[in-house]
C-alpha positions in Angstrom: 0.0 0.0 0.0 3.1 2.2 0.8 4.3 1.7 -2.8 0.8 2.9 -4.3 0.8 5.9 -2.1 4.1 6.9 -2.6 3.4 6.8 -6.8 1.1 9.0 -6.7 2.2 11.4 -3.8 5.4 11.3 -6.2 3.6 12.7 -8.9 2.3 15.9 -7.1 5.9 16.3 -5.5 7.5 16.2 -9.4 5.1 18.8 -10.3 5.8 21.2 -6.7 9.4 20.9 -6.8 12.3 23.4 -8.2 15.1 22.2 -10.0 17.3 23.0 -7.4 16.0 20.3 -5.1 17.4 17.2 -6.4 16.9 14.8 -3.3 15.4 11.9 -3.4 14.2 12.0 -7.0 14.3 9.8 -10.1 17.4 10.6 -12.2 18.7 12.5 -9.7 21.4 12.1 -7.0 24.3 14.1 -5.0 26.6 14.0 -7.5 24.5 16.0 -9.6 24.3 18.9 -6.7 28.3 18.3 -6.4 28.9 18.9 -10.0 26.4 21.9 -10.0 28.0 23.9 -7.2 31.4 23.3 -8.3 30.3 24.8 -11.9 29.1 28.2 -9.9 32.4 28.3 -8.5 34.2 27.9 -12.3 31.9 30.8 -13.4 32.3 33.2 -10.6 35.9 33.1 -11.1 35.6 32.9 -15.0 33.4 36.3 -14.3 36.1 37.3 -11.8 32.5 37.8 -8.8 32.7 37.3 -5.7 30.6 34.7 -4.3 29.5 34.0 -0.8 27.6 30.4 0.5 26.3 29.2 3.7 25.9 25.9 4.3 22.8 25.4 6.3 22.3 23.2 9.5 19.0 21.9 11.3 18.9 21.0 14.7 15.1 20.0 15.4 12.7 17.8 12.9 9.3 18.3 12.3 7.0 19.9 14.7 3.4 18.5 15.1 1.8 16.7 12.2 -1.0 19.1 12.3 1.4 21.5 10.4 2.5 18.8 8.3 -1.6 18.3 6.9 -1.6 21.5 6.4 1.3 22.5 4.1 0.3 19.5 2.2 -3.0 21.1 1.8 -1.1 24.5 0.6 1.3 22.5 -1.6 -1.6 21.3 -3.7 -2.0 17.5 -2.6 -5.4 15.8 -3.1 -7.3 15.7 -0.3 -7.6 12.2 -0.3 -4.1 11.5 0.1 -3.4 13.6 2.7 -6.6 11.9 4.4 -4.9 8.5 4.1 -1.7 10.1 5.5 -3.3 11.1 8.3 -4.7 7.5 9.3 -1.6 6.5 8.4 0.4 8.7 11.3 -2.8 8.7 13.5 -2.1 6.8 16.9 1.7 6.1 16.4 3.6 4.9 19.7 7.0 3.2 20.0 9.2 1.8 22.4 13.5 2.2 22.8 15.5 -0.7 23.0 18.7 -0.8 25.8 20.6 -3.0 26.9 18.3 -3.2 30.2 15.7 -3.7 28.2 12.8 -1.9 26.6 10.8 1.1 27.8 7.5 1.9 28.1 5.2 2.5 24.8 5.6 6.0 24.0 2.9 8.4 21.5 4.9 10.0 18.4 3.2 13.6 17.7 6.1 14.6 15.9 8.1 14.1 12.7 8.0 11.8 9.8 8.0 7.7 10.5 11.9 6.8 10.6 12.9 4.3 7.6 9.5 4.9 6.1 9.2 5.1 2.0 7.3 7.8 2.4 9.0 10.0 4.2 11.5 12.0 1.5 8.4 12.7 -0.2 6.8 14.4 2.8 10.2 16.3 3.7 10.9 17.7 0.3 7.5 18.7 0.5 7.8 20.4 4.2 11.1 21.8 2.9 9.8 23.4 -0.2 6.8 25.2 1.5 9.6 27.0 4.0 11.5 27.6 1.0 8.7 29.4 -1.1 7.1 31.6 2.3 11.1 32.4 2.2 10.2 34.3 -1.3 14.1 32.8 -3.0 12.6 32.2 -6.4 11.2 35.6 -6.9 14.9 37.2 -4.8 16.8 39.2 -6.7 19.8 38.2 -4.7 21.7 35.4 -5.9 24.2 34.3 -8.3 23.5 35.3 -12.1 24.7 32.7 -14.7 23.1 32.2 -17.8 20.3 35.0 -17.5 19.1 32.5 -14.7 19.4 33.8 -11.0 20.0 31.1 -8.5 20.9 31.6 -5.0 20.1 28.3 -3.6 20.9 24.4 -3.8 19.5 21.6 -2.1 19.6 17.8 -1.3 16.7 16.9 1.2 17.2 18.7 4.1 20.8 19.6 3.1 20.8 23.5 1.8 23.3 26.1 0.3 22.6 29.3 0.2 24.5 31.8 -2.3 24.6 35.6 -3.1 27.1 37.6 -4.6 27.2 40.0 -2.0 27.7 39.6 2.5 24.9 41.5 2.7 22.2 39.4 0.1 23.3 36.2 1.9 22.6 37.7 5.0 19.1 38.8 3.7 18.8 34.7 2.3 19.6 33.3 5.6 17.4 35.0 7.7 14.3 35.1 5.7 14.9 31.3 5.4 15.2 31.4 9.6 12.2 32.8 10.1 10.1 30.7 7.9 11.8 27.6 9.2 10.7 28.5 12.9 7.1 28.8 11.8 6.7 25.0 10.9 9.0 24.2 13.4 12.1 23.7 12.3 15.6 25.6 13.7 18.6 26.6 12.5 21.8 24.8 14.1 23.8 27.9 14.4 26.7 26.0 15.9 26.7 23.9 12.6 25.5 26.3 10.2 28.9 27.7 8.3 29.7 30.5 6.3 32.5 29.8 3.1 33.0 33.5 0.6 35.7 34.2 -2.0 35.4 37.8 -0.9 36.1 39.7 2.5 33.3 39.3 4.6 32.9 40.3 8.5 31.6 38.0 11.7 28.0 37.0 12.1 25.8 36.4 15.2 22.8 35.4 15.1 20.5 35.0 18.2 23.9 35.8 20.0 26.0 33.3 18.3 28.5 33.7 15.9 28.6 31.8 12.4 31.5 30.8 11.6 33.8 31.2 8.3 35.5 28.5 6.8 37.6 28.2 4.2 36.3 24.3 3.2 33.5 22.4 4.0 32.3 18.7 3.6 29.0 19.3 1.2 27.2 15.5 0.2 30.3 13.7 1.4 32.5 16.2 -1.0 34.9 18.8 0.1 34.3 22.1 -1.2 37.1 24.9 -1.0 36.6 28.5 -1.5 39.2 28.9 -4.1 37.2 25.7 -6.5 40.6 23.6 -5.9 39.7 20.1 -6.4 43.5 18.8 -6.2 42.5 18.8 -1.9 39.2 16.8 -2.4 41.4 13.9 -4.3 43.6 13.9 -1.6 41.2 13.4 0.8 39.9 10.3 -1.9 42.7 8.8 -1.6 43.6 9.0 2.4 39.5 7.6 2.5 40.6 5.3 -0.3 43.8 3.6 1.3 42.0 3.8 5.1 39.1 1.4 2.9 42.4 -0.9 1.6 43.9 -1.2 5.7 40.3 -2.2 7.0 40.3 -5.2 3.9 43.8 -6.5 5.0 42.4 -9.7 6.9 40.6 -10.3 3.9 43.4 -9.6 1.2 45.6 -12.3 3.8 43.0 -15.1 3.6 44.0 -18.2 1.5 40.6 -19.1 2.0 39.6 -16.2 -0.7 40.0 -16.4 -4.0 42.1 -13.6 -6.3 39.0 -12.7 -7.7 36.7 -12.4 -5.5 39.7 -10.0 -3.4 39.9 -8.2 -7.0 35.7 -7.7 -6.8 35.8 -6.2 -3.1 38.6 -3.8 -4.4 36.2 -2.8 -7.1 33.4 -2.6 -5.2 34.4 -1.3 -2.0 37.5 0.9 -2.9 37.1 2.2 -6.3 33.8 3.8 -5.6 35.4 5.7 -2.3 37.9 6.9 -4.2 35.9 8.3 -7.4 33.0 9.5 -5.2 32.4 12.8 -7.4 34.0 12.5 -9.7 32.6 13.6 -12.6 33.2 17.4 -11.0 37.0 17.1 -10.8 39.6 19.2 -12.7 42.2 16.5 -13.2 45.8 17.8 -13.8 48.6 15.7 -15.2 49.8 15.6 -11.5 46.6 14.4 -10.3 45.9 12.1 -12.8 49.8 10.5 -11.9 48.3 9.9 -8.4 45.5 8.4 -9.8 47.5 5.4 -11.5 50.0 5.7 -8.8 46.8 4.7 -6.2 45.7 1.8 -8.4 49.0 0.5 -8.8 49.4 0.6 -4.9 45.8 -1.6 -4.3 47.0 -4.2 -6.9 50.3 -4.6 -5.4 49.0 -4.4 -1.9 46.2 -7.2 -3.2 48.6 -9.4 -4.4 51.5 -8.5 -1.3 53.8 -7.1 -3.9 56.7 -5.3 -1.8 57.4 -1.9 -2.6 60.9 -3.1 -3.7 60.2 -5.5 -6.1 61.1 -4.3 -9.6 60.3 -7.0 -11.7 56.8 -9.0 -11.3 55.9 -12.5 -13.0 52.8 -12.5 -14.8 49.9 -13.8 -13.0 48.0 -17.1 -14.1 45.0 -18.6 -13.4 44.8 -22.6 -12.8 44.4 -23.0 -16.8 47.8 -21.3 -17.5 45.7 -18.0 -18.6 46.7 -14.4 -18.0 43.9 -12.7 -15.6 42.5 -10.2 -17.8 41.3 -8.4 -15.0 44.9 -6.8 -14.4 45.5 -5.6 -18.0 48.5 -5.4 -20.3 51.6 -5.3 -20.8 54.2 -2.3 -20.8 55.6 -2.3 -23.9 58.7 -0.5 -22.9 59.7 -2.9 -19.6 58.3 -5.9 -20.8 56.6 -6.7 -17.6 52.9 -6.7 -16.4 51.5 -3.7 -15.4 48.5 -4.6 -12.4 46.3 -1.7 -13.6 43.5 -2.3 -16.2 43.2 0.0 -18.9 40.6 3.0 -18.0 38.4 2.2 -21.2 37.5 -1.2 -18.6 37.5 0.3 -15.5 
């Protein structure tokens, strides 16, 4: 029944929602919002603007789901979906789990149902409603690119604000506070950072300063105010090699097979490294440390020492090259334990 709902509570939430919120839906995913807000940075340096972001932080979920059936209402959902909603959420309790045992059954008034299908439906929804009261589609403050003004990115619940100016960012964040606090949502200010190309003076807000980075972690990606990319591979690869350590037990089994150790480096290493990407700049130097880093998991795989200089070719039972690890250097004669990138 879940599945039904959520089909067509999907349809209405296609229709409601921006561009610039790409959470949760089809065809869609982080890397697109990576990608995106490293191209803003390209631009505003191609342009030679300043640009100023802040990366914003919630610390309290949903108030009561009275509020909830009634942005829904605002937002255009049928009536009869928000009805079975309602009986859906009505009467929820639950009970926590220690290690003394469970407590007592408990009412939920608040939030959306943990682990629930239907729940980044309902959020982009909630978040979408604060985001239109906020007036940021009809701002003039923002970045211009392309004759298009945009001054705000989101995942979910993860939001970036951006102006060209201190004092337009400023004006963003706290028409976007105030809105929040309506339906029950609050800033983090703690959390809640502040990253500008240009000079730009402290904040407080509600007697707290924000504070002024010169990175931050954005979807699992580091973003630096000067667009550098060369410190998010580095990072990659320190996440990359920590993944490699962790698989040692595994890599020392005899009980393993090679390729089944060559799958879990695939599967579990590759994709830590090249997490994003698609957004990178890659310089000859960078693109060295690339093949230097495969290199390293193949010969850590197989327990190559760093001082062996020449390798045997490896063969499976039937005498047969592993194709999995490549070709040949033409120059040296010897196998190199990297595949080409057109198989990667």
């Amino acid at each position: 029944m879940l599945k039904i709902l959520q089909a067509r509570l999907q349809q209405s939430v296609n229709r409601e929602l921006p561009d610039v919120q790409a959470g949760f839906r089809k065809g869609r995913g982080t890397r697109d919002q990576i990608a995106n807000i490293c191209w803003i940075m390209e631009k505003a340096r191609e342009f030679q603007k300043s640009i100023y972001f802040c990366f914003i932080d919630y610390a309290k979920a949903f108030d009561v789901h009275n509020k909830l059936w009634k942005i829904l209402k605002e937002m255009g959902i049928p009536d009869h979906l928000t009805c079975l909603l309602r009986n859906l959420y009505s009467g929820q309790e639950a009970t926590v789990r220690t290690g003394h045992g469970t407590t007592d059954w408990f009412q939920i008034g608040k939030g959306v149902r943990q682990g629930c299908i239907l729940s980044p439906c309902l959020f982009n929804l909630y978040a979408e409603y604060i985001m239109r009261n906020a007036g940021l589609e009809e701002a003039q403050a923002g970045v211009k690119i392309s004759r298009r003004n945009i001054n705000n990115l989101r995942y979910a619940d993860d939001t970036i604000l951006m102006a060209e100016s201190e004092e337009e960012l400023k004006s963003l964040l706290m028409k976007v506070k105030v809105e929040s606090e309506k339906v029950g949502l609050k800033l983090n200010i703690q959390k809640t950072k502040i990253m500008a190309s240009g000079p730009i003076a402290s904040w407080e807000i509600d007697g707290e300063t924000v504070e002024t980075v010169s990175d931050f972690i954005f979807l699992g990606s580091k973003i630096t105010v000067d667009g550098d990319c060369s410190h998010e591979i580095k990072r990659c690869f320190l996440l990359g090699r920590k993944v490699m350590t962790n698989l040692d037990s595994i890599f020392k089994s005899r009980d393993i097979t090679l390729p089944t150790k060559v799958r879990l480096v695939k599967a579990m290493v590759f994709p830590v490294v090249m997490y994003g990407c698609e957004s990178w700049t890659v310089k000859k130097a960078e693109h060295r440390r690339i093949d230097a880093f495969e290199l390293w998991c193949w010969r850590r795989l197989l327990r190559v020492p760093r001082t062996a200089k020449e390798i045997q070719p490896v063969h499976s039972e039937g005498d047969q090259p592993w194709d999995f690890f490549g070709r040949n250097d033409a120059k040296a004669e010897t196998p190199v334990l990297w595949p080409p990138h057109a198989k990667s």
